[in-house]
N, C-alpha and C positions, 0 to 999 in steps of 0.2 A: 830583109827577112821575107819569105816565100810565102805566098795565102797558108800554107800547109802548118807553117813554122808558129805563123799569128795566131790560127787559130790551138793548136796546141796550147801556145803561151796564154789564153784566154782562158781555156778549161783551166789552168793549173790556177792561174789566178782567183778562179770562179769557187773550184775547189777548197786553196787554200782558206777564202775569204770565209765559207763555210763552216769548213773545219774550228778557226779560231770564235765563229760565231755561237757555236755547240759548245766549245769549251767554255766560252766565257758565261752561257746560258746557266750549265751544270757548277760552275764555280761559285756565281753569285745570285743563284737564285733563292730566293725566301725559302729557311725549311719550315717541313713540311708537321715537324715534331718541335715542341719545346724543350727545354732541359725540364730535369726534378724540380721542384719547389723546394726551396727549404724548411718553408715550414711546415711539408707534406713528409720529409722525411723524416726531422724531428718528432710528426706526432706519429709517425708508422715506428720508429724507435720506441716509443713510449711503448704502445700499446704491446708491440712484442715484448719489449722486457718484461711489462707487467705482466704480458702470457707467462712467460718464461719462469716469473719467480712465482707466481700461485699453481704451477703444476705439482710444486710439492705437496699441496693439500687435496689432493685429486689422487685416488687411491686407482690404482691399475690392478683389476683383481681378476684379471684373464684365469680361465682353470687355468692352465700348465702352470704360473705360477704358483696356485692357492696348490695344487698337488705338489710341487715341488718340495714348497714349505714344509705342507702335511708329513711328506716323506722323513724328512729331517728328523720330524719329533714324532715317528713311527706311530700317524694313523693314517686313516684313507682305507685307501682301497688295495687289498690284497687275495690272494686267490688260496684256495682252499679245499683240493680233492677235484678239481676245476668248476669249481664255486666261486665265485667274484661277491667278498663279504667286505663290509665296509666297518673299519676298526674306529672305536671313540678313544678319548683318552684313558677311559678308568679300564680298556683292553675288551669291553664287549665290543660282538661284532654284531650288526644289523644288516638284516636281508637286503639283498641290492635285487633292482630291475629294470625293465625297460621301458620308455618314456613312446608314447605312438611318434615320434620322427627318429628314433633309434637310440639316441642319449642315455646315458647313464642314470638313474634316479636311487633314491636311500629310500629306504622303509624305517621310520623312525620310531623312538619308542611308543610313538601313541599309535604305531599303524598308520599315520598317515604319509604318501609317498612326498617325497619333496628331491628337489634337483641335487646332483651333486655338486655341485657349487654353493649352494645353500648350506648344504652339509659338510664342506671344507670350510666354511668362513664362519658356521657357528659353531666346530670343534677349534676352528682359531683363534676363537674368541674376534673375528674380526666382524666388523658391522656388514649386516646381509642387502645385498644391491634390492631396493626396490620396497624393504622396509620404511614404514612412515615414522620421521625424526622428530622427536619435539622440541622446542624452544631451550629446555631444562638441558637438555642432548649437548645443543650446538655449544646451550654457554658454557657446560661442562670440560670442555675441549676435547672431548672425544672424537676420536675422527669419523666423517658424513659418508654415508655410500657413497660409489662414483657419480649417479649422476644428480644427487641432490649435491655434492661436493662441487658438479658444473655448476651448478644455479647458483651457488653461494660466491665460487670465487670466479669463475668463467665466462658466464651466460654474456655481462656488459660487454665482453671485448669480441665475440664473437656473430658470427650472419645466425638468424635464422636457419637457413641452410645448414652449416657448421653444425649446429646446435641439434637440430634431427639427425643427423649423422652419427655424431656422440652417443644422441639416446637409441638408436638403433642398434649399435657398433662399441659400445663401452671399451673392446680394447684396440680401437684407433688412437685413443686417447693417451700421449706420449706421459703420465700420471705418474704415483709415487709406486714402485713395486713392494709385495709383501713384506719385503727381506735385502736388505744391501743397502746401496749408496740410495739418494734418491736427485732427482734434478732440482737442482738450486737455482739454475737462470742459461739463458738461450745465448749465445755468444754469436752476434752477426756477423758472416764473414761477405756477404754480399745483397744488395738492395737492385731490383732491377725495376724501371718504370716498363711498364704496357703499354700504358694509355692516360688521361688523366684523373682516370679514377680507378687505378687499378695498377698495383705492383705485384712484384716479388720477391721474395725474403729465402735466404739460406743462412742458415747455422746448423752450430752442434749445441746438444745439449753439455752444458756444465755439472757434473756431480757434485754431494756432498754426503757427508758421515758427519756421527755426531763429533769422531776426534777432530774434523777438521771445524765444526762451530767451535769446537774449544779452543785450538791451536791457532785456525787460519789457513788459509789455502785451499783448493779443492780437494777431490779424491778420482780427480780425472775426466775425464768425457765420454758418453754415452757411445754405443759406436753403431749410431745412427745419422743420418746427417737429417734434420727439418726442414721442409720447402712449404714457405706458407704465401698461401694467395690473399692479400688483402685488397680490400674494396670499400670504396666511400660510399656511407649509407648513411642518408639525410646531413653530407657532413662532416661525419664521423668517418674515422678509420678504421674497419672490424676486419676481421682475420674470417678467409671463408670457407678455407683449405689448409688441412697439414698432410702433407706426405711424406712417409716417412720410409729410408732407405739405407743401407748399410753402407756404411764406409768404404773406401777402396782398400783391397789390401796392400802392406806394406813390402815392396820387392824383397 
């Protein structure tokens, strides 16, 4: 073999030796990530279901829905000569006006303005967000405004963070609608770890009606899909984030 030849056969060797030295580094080296816990999924299981089944007591009182309702059982807001008057049940209508950030407001029977929202949910007969509840209220079983309804069934499983959010934002709050099915429980369809104090959660929500408490079964699935960020605080597993997004359509 020729000086030329040897040394070739040196690089290649040099090389090879390299090469398998690389692979065997990136085969068996220590990772750098651990697997889930299990007992960290188990308690992020818990706590989302628990989310899941008290958002039926958590009233979602977005206007569009509270007008919607309204509509149905012909009061609200309707126009007139292009007058925008606001109908009760017994068919009076009361002066409507303007709120200083531009909103809709009701002139009610005593002359004083109050929000239209206020005035859809006390023609609803439904409890007014931001009303103080009393003890007699709760035991009654009356349903709580939304965000005393977080405090009651929500506030433990959730961050501080979270928790300003809701009260900021009342219809972020994935909650019971005025009218229809309402959510019965979160059905996981995916757990992803981050970090070790910090996952992530996908479902859908599960519906129900009252024939299916009777019968059994649901009444189908929301057609949003839930993405919740939980995060270990002192411990605990709280939920810090829900984002909420529409299903894919069906081809």
């Amino acid at each position: 073999m020729g000086t030329n030849g040897l040394v070739r056969f040196i690089v290649v060797v040099i090389v090879l030796f390299l090469f398998i030295s690389v692979g065997e580094y990136l085969l068996f080296r220590p990772s750098t990530t651990t697997p889930p816990s299990a007992a960290d999924i188990n308690a992020i299981y818990q706590v989302v279901g628990e989310f899941g089944a008290r958002l039926r007591n958590v009233p979602n009182d977005t206007l569009l829905d509270l007008e919607d309702l309204a509509a149905k059982k012909g009061i609200g807001v309707h126009t007139v000569n292009g007058v925008k008057l606001f109908r009760l049940n017994d068919g009076t209508d009361l002066e409507m006006t303007k709120s200083s950030d531009g909103s809709d407001d009701v002139v009610d029977k005593y002359n004083e303005v109050i929000s239209l929202k206020t005035a859809l949910q006390w023609q609803l007969g439904l409890p007014i967000t931001g009303e103080a509840v009393s003890s007699a209220d709760e035991d009654s079983g009356k349903p709580l405004p939304t965000i005393q309804a977080v405090d009651s069934y929500l506030r433990r499983l959730i961050t501080d963070r979270l928790y300003q959010a809701f009260v900021q934002d009342p219809s972020t709050i994935p909650g019971r609608p005025a009218e229809g099915p309402w959510p019965d429980r979160i059905q996981i369809d995916s757990v992803k770890k981050l970090s070790s104090t910090s996952y992530t959660v996908v479902g859908k929500v599960k519906l129900m009606t009252s024939a299916q408490t009777a019968t059994g079964g649901v009444a189908g699935q929301s057609p949003i899909i839930l993405t919740l960020m939980l995060n270990k605080v002192d411990g605990n597993w709280l939920i810090d984030a829900v984002t909420q997004s529409s299903l894919p359509m069906m081809p």
